[in-house]
C-alpha positions in Angstrom: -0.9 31.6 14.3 -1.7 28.3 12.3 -0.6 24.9 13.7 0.1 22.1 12.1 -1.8 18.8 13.1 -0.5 15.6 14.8 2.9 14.5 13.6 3.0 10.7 14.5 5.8 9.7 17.0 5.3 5.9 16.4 6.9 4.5 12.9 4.6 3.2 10.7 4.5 -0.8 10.0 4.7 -3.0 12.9 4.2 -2.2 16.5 4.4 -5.7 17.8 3.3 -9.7 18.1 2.2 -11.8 20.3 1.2 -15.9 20.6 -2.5 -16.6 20.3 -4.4 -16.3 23.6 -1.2 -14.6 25.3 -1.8 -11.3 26.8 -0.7 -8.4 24.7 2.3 -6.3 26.1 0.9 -2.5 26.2 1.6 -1.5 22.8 2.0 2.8 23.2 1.9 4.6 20.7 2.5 8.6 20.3 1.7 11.7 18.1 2.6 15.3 19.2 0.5 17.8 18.4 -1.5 20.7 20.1 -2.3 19.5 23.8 -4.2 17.6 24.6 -3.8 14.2 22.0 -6.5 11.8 21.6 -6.8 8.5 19.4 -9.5 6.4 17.7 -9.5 3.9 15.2 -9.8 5.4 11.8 -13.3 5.4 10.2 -13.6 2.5 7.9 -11.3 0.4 10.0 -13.7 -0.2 12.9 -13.4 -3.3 14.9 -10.1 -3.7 13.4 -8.5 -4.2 17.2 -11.0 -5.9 18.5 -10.3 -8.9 15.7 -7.0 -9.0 16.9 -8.1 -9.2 20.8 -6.5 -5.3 21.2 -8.3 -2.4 22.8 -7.8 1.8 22.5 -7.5 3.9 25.8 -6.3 6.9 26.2 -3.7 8.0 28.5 -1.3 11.2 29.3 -1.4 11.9 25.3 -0.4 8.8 24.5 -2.5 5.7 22.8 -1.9 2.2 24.6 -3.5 -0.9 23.2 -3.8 -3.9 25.5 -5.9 -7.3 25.7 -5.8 -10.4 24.7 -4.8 -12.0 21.5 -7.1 -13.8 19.9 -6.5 -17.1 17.9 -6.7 -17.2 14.3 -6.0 -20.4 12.3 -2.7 -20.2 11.3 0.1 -16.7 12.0 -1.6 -13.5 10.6 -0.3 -10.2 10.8 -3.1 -7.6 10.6 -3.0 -4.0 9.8 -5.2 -1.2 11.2 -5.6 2.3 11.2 -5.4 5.3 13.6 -5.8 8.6 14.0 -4.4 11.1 16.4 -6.7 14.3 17.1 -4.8 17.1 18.6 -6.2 20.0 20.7 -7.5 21.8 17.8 -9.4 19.2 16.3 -6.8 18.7 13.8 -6.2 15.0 12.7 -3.6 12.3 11.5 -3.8 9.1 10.6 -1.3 6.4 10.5 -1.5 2.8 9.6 0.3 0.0 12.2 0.6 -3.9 12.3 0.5 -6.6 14.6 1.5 -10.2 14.3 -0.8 -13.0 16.2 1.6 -16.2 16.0 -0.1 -19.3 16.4 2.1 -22.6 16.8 2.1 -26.1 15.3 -0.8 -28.4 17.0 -0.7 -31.9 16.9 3.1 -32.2 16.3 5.5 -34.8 17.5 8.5 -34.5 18.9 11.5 -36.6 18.0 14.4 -37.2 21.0 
């Protein structure tokens, strides 16, 4: 019997946003697969979440990213890759984004 590897759960494109230096909202994403699931970033896309403030655990087949954003200087949405690994060793990869909003400094405000 041949299985087929992870089939991503999550849509691809954007999984979220958050305001610079606000605390990122667990962000889950899932894949099912052959039992049990883990996640990684992709090769090549290293560090990717950690420029965005984000971190990968693990947890009941699912991947959750958490942390805090980080502030880049003006609203950037930023892509990054990963890829599910199912029981068998068999692996997809998918592509998500996130939005870090950063607001107007120095502004005034009329009444």
């Amino acid at each position: 019997l041949i299985s087929d590897g992870p089939n991503w759960q999550t849509a691809i494109g954007s999984v979220g946003s958050a305001n610079a230096g606000a605390t990122w909202s667990s962000i889950v994403l899932t894949a099912t697969g052959d039992l049990p699931m883990t996640y990684a970033e992709a090769p090549g896309t290293a560090n990717a979440l950690s420029v965005m403030g984000l971190s990968l655990a693990n947890s009941s087949n699912t991947a959750v990213l958490t942390g805090t954003a980080t502030t880049p200087a003006s609203t950037t949405s930023y892509n990054f890759t990963i890829r599910a690994t199912d029981n068998d060793s068999q692996s997809t990869d998918r592509t998500f984004s996130v939005t870090i909003n950063v607001g107007l400094t120095g502004g005034t405000q009329f009444n």
